[in-house]
mmCIF file of the N, C-alpha and C atoms, coordinates in Angstrom:
data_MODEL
# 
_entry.id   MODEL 
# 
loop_
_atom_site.group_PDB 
_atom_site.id 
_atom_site.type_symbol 
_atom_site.label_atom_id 
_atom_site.label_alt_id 
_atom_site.label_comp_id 
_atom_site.label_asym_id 
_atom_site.label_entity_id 
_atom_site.label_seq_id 
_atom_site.pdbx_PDB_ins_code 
_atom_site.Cartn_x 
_atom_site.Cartn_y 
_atom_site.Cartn_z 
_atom_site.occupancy 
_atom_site.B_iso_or_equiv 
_atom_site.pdbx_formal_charge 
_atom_site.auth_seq_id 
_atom_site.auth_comp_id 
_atom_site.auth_asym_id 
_atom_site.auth_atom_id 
_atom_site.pdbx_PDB_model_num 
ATOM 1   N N  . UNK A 1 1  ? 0.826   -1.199 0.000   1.00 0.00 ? 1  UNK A N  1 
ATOM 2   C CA . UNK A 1 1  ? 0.000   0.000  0.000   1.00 0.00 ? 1  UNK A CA 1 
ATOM 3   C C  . UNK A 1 1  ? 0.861   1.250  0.000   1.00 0.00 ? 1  UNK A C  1 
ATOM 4   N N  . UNK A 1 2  ? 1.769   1.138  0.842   1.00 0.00 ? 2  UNK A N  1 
ATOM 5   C CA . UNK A 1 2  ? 2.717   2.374  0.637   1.00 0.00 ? 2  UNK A CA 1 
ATOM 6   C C  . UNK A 1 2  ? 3.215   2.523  -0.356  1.00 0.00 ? 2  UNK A C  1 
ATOM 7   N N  . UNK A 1 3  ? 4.046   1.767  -1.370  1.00 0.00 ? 3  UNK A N  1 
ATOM 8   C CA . UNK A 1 3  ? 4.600   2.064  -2.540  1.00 0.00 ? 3  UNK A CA 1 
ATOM 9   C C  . UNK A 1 3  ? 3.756   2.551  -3.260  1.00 0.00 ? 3  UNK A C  1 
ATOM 10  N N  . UNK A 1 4  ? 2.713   2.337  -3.210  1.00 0.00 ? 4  UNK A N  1 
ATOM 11  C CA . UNK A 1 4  ? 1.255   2.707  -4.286  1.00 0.00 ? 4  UNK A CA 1 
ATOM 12  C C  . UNK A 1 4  ? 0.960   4.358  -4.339  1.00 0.00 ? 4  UNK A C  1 
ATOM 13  N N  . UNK A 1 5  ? 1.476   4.493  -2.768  1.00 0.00 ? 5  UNK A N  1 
ATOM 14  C CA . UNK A 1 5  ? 1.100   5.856  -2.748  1.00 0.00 ? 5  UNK A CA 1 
ATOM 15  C C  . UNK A 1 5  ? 1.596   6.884  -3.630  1.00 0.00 ? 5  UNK A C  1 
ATOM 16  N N  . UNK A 1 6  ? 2.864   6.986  -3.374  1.00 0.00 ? 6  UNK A N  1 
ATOM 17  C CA . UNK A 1 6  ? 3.910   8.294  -4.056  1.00 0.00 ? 6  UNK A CA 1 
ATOM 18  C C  . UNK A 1 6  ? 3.507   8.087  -5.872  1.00 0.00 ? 6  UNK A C  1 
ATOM 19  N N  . UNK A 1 7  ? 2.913   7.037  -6.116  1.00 0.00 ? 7  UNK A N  1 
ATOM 20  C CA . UNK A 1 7  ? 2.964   6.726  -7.659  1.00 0.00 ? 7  UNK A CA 1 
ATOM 21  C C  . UNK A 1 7  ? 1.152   7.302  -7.732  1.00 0.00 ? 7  UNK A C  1 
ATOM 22  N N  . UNK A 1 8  ? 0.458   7.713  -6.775  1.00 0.00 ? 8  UNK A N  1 
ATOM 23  C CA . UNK A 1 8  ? -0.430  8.066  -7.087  1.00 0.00 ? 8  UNK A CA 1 
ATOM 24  C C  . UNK A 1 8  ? -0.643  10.075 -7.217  1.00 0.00 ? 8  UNK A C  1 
ATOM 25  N N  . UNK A 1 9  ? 0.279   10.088 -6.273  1.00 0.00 ? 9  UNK A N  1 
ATOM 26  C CA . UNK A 1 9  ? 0.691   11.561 -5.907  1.00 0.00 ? 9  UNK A CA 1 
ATOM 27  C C  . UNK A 1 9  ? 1.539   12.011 -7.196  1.00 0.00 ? 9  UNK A C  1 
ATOM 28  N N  . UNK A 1 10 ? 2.064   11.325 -7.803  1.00 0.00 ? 10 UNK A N  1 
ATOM 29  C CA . UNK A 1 10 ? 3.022   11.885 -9.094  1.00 0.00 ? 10 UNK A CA 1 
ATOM 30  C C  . UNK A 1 10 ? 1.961   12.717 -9.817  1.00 0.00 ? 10 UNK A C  1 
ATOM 31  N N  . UNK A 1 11 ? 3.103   14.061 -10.201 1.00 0.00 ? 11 UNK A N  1 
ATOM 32  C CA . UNK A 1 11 ? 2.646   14.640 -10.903 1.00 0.00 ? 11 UNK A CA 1 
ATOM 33  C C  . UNK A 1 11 ? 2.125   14.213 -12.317 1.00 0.00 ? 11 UNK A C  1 
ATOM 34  N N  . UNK A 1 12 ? 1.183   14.597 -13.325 1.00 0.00 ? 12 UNK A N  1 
ATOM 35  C CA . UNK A 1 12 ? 0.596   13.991 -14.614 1.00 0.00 ? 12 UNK A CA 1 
ATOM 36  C C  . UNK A 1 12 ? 1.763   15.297 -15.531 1.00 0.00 ? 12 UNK A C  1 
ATOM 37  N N  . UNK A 1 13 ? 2.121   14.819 -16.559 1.00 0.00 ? 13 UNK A N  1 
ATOM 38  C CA . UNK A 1 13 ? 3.178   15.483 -17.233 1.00 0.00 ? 13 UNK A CA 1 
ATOM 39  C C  . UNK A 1 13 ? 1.938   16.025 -17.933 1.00 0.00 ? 13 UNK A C  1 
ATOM 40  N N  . UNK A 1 14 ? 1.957   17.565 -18.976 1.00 0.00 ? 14 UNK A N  1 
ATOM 41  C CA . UNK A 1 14 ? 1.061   17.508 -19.502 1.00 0.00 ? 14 UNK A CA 1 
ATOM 42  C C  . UNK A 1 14 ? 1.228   18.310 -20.841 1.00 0.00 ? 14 UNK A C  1 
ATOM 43  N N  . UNK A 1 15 ? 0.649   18.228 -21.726 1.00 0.00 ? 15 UNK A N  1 
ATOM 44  C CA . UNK A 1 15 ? 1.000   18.387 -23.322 1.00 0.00 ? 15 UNK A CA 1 
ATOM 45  C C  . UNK A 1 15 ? 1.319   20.008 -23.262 1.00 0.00 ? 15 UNK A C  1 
ATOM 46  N N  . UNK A 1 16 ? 1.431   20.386 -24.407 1.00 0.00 ? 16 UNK A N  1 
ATOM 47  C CA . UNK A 1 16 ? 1.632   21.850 -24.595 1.00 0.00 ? 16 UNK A CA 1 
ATOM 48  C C  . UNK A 1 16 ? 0.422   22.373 -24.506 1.00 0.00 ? 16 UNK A C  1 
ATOM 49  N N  . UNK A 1 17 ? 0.017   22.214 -25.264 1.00 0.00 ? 17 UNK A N  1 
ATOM 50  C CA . UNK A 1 17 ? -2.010  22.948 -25.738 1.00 0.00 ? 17 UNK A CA 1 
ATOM 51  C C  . UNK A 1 17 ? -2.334  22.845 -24.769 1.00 0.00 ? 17 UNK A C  1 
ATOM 52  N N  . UNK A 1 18 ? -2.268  21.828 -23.735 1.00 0.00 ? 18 UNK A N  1 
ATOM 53  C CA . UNK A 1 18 ? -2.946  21.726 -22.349 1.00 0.00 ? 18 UNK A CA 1 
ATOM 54  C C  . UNK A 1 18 ? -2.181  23.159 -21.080 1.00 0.00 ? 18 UNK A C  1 
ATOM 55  N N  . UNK A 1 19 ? -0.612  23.212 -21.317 1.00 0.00 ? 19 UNK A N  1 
ATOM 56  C CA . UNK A 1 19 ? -0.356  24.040 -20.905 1.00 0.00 ? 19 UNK A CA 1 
ATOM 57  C C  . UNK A 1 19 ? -0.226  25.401 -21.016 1.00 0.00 ? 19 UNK A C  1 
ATOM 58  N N  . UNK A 1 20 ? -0.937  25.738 -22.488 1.00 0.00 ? 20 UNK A N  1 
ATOM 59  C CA . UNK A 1 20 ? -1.017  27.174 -23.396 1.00 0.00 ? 20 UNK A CA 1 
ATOM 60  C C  . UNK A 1 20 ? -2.438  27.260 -22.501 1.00 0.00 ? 20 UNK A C  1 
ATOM 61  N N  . UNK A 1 21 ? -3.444  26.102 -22.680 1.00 0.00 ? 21 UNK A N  1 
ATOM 62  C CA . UNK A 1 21 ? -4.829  26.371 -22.335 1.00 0.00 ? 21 UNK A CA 1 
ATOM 63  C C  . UNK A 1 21 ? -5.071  27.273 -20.913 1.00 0.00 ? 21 UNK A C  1 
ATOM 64  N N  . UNK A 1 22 ? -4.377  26.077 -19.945 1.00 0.00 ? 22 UNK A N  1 
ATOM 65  C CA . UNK A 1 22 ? -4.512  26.572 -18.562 1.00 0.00 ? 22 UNK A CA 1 
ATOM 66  C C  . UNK A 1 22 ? -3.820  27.773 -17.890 1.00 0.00 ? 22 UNK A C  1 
ATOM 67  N N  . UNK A 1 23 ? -2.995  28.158 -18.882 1.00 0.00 ? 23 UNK A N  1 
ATOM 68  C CA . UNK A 1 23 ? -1.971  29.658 -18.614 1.00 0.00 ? 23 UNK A CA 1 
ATOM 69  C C  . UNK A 1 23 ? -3.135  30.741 -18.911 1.00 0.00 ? 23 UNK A C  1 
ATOM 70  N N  . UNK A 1 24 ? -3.935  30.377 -20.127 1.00 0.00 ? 24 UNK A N  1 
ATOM 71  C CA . UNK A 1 24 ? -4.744  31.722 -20.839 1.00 0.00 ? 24 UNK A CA 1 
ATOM 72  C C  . UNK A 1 24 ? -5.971  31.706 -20.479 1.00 0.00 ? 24 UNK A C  1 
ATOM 73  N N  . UNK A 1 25 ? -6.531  30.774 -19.862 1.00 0.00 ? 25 UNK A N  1 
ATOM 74  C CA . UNK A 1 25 ? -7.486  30.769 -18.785 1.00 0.00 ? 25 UNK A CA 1 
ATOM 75  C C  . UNK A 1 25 ? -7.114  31.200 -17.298 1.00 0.00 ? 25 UNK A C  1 
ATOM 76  N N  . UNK A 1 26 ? -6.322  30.877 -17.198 1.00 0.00 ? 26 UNK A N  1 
ATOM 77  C CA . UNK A 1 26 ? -5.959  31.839 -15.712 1.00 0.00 ? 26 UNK A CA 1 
ATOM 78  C C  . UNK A 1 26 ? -6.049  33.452 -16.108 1.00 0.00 ? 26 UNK A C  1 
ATOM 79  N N  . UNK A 1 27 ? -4.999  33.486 -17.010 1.00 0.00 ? 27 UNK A N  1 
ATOM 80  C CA . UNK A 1 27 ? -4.946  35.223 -17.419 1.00 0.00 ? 27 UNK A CA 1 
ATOM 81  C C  . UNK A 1 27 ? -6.399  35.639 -17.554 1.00 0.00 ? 27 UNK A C  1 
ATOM 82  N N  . UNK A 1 28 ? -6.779  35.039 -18.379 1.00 0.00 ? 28 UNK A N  1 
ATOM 83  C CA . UNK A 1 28 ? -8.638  35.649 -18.832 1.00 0.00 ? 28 UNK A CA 1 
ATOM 84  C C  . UNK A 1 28 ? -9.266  35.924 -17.504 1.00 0.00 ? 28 UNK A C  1 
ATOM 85  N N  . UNK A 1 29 ? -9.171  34.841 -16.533 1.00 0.00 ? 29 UNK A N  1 
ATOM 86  C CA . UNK A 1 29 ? -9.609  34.667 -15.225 1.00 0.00 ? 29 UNK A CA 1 
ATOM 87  C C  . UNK A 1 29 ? -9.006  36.091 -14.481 1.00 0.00 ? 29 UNK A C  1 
ATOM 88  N N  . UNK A 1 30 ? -7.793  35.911 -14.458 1.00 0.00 ? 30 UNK A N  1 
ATOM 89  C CA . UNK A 1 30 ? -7.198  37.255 -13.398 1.00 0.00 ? 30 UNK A CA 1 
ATOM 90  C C  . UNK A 1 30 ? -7.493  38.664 -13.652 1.00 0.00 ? 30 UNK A C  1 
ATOM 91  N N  . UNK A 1 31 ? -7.286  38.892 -15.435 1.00 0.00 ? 31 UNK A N  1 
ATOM 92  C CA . UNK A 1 31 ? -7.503  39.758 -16.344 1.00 0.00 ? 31 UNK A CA 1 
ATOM 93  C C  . UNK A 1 31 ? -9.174  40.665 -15.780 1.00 0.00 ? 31 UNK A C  1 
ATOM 94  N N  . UNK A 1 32 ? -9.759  39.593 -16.109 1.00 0.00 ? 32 UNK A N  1 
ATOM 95  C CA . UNK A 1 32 ? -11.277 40.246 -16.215 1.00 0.00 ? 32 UNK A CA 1 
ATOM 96  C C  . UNK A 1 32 ? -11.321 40.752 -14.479 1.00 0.00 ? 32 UNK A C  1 
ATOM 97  N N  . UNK A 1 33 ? -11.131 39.589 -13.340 1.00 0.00 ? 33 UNK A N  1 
ATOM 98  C CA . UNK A 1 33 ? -11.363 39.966 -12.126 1.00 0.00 ? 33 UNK A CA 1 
ATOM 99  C C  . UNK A 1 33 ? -10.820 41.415 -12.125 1.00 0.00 ? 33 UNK A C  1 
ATOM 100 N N  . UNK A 1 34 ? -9.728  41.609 -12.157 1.00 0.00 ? 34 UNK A N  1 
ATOM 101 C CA . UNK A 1 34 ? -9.236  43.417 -11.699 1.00 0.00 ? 34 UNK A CA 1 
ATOM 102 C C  . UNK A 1 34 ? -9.231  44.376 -12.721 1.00 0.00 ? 34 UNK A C  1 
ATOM 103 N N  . UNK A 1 35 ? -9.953  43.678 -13.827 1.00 0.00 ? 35 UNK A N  1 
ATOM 104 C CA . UNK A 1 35 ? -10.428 45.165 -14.614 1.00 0.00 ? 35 UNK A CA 1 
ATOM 105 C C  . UNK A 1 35 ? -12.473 45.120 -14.193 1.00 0.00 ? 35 UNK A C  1 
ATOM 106 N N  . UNK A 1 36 ? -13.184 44.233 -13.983 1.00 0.00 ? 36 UNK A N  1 
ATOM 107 C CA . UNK A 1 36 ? -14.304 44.627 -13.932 1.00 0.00 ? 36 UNK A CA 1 
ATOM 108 C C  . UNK A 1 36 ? -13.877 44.636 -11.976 1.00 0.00 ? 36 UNK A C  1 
ATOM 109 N N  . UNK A 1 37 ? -13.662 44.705 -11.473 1.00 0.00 ? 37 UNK A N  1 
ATOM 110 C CA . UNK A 1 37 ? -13.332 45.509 -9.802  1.00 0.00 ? 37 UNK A CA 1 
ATOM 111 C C  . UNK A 1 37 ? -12.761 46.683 -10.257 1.00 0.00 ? 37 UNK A C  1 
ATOM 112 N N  . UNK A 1 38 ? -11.748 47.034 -10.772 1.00 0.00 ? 38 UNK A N  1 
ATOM 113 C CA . UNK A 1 38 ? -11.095 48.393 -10.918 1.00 0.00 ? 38 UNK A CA 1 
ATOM 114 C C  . UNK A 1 38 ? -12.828 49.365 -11.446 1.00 0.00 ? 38 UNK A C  1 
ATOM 115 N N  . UNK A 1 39 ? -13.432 48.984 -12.681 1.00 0.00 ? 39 UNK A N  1 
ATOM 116 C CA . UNK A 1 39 ? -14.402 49.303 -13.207 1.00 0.00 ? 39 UNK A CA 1 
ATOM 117 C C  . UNK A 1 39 ? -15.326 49.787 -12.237 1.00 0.00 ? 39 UNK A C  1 
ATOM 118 N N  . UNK A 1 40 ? -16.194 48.939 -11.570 1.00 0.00 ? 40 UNK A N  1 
ATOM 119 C CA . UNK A 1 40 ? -16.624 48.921 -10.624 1.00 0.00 ? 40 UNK A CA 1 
ATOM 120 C C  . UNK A 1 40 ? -16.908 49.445 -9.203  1.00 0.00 ? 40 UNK A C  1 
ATOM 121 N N  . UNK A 1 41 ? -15.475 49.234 -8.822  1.00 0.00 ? 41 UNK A N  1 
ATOM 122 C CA . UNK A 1 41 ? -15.451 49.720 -7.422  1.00 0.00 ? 41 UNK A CA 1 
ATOM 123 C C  . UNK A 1 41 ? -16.106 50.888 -6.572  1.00 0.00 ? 41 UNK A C  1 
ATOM 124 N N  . UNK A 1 42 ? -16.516 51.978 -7.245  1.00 0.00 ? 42 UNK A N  1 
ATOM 125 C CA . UNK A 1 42 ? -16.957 53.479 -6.422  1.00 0.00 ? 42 UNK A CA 1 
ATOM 126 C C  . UNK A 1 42 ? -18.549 53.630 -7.297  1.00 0.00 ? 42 UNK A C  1 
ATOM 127 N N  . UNK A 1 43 ? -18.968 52.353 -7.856  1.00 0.00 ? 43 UNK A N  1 
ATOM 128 C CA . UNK A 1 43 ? -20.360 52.291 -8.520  1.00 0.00 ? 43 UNK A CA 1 
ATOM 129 C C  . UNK A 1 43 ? -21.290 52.232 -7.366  1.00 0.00 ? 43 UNK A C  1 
ATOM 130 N N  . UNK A 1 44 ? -22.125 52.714 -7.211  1.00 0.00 ? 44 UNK A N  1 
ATOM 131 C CA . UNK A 1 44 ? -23.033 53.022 -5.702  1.00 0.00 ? 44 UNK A CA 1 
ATOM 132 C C  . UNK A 1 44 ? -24.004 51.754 -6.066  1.00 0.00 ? 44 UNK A C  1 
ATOM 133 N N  . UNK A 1 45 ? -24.628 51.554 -6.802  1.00 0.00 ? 45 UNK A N  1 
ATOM 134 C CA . UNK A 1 45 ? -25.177 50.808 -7.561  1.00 0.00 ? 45 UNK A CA 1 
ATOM 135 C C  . UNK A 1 45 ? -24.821 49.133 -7.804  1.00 0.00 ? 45 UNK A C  1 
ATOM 136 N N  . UNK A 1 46 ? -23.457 48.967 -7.793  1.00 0.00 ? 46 UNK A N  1 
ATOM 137 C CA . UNK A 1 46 ? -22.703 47.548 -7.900  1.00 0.00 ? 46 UNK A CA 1 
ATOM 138 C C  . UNK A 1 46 ? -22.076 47.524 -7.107  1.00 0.00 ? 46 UNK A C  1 
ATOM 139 N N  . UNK A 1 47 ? -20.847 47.377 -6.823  1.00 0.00 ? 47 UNK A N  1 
ATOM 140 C CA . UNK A 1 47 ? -19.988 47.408 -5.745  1.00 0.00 ? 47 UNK A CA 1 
ATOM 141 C C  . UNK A 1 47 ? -19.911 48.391 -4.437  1.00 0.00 ? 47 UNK A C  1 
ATOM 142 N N  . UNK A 1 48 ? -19.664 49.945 -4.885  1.00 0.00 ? 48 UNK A N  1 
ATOM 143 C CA . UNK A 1 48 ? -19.597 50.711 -4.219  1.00 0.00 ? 48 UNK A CA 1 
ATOM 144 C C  . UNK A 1 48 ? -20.599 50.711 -3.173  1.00 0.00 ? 48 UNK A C  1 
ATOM 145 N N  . UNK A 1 49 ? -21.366 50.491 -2.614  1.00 0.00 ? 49 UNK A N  1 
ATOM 146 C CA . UNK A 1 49 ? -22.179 49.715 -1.773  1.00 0.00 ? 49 UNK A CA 1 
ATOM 147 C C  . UNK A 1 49 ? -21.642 48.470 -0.500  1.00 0.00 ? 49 UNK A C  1 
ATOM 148 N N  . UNK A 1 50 ? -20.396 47.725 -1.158  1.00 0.00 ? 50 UNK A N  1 
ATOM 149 C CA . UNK A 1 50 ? -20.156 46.617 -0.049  1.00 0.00 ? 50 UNK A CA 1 
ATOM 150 C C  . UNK A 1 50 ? -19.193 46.709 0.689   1.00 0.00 ? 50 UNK A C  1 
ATOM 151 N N  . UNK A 1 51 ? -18.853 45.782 1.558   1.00 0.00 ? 51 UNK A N  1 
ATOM 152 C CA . UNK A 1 51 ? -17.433 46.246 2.073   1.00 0.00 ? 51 UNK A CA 1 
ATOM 153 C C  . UNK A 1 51 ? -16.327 45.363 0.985   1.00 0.00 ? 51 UNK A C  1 
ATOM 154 N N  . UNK A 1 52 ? -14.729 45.790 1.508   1.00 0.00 ? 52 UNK A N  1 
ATOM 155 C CA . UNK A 1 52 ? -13.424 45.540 0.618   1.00 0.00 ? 52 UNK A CA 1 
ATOM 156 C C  . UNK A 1 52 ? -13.624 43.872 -0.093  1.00 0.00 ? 52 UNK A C  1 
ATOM 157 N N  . UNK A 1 53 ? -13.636 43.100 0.621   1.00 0.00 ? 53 UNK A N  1 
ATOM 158 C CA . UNK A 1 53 ? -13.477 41.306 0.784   1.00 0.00 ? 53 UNK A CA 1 
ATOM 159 C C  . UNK A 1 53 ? -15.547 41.413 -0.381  1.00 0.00 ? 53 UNK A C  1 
ATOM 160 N N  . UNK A 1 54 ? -16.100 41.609 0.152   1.00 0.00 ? 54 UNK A N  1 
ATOM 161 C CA . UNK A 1 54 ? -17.012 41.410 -0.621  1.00 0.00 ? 54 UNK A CA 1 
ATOM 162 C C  . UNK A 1 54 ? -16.697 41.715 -2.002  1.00 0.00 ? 54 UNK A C  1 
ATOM 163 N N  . UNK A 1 55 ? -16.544 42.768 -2.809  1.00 0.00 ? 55 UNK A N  1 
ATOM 164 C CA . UNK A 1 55 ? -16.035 43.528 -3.603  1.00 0.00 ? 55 UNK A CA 1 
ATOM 165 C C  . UNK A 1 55 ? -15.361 42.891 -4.415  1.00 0.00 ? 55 UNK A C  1 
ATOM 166 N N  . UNK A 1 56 ? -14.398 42.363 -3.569  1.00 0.00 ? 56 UNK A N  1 
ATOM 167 C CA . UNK A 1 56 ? -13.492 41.449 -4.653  1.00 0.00 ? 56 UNK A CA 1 
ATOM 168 C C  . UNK A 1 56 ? -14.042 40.064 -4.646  1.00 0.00 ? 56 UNK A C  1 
ATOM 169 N N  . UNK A 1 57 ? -14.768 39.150 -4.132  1.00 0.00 ? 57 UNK A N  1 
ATOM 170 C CA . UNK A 1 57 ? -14.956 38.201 -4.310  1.00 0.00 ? 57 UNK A CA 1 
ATOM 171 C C  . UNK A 1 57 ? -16.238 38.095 -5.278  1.00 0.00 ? 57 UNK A C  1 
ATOM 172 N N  . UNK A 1 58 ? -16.980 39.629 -5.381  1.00 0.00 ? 58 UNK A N  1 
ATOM 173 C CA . UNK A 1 58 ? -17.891 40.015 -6.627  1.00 0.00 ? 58 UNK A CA 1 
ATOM 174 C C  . UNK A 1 58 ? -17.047 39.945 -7.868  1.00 0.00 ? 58 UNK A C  1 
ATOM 175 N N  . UNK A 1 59 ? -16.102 40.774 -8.049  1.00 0.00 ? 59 UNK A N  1 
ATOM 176 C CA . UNK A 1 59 ? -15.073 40.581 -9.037  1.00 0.00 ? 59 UNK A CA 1 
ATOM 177 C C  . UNK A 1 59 ? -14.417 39.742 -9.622  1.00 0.00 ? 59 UNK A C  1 
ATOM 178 N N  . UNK A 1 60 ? -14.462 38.586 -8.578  1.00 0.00 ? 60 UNK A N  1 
ATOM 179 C CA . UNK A 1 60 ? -14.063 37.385 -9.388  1.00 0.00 ? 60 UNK A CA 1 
ATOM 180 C C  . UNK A 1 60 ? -15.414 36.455 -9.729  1.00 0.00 ? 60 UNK A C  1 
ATOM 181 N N  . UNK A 1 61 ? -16.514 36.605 -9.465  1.00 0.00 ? 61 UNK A N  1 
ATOM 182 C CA . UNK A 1 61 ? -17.539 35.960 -9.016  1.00 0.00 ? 61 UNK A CA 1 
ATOM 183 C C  . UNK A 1 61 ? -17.854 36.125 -10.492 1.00 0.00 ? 61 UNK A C  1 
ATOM 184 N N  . UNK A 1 62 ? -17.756 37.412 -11.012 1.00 0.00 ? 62 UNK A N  1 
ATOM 185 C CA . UNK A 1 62 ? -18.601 38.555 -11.949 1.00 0.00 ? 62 UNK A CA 1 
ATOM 186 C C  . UNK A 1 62 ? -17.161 38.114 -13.605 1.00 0.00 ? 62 UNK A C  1 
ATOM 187 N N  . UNK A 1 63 ? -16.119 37.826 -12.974 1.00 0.00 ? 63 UNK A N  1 
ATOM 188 C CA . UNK A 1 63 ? -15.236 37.278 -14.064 1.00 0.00 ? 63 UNK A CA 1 
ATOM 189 C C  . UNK A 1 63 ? -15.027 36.153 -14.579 1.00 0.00 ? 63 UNK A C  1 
ATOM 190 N N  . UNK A 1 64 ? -15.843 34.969 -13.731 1.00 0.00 ? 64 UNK A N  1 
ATOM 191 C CA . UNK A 1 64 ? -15.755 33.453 -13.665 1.00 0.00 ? 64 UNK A CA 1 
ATOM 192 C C  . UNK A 1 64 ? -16.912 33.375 -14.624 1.00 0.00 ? 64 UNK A C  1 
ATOM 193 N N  . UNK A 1 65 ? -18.288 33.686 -14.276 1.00 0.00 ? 65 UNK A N  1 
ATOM 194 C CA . UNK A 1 65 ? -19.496 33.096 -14.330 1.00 0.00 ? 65 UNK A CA 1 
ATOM 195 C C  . UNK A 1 65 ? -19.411 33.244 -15.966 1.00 0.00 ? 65 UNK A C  1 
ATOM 196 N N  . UNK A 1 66 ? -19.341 34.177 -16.932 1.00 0.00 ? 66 UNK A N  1 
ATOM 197 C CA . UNK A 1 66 ? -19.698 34.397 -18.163 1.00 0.00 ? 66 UNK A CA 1 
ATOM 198 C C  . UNK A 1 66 ? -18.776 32.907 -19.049 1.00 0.00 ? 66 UNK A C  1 
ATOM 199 N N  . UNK A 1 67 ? -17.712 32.939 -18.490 1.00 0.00 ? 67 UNK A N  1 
ATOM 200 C CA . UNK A 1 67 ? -16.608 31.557 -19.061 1.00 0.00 ? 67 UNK A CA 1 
ATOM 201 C C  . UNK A 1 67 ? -17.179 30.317 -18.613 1.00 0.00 ? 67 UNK A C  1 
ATOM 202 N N  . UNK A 1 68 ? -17.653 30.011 -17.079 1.00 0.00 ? 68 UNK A N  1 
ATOM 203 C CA . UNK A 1 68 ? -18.639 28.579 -17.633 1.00 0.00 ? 68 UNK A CA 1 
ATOM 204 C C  . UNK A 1 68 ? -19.904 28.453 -17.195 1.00 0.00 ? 68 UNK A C  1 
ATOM 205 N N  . UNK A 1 69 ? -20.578 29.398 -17.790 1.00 0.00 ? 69 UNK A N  1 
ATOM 206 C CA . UNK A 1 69 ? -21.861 29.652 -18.707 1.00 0.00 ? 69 UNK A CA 1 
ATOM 207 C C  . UNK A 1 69 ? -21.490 29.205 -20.184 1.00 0.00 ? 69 UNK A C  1 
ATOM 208 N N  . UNK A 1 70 ? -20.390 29.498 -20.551 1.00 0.00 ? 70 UNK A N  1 
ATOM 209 C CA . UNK A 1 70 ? -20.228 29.165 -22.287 1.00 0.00 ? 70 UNK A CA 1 
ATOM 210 C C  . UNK A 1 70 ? -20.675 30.914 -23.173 1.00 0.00 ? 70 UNK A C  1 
ATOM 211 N N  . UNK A 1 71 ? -20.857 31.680 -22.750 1.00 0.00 ? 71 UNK A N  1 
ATOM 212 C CA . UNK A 1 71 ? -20.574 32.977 -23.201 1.00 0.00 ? 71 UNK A CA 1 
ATOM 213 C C  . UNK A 1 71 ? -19.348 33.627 -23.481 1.00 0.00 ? 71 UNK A C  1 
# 
């Protein structure tokens, strides 16, 4: 059982396209969060209304959802 372990914990090597994919989905991901918060932030109406920690977890909330929706 022990030997089994560390061979389950190994890292999965992973193709290029797979690693172009998950780089430019993060960016898209990070990208959108602190430009629609920067956008946002002093909107009385959207944000400007909550406290700091709320705010940003709108911002990422508000940058995630449109990518898996499929929009």
């Amino acid at each position: 059982m022990a030997d089994a372990l560390p061979q389950r914990l190994a890292l999965v090597e992973v193709g290029h396209d797979t690693r172009i994919m998950l780089l430019g989905t993060a960016a898209a991901i990070v990208f959108g969060w602190v430009a629609i918060t920067v956008l946002e932030w002093h909107n009385p109406h959207t944000f400007g209304a909550m406290p700091v920690p709320e705010r940003l977890l709108n911002g990422l909330f508000s940058s995630i959802s449109p990518r898996t929706a499929g929009l």
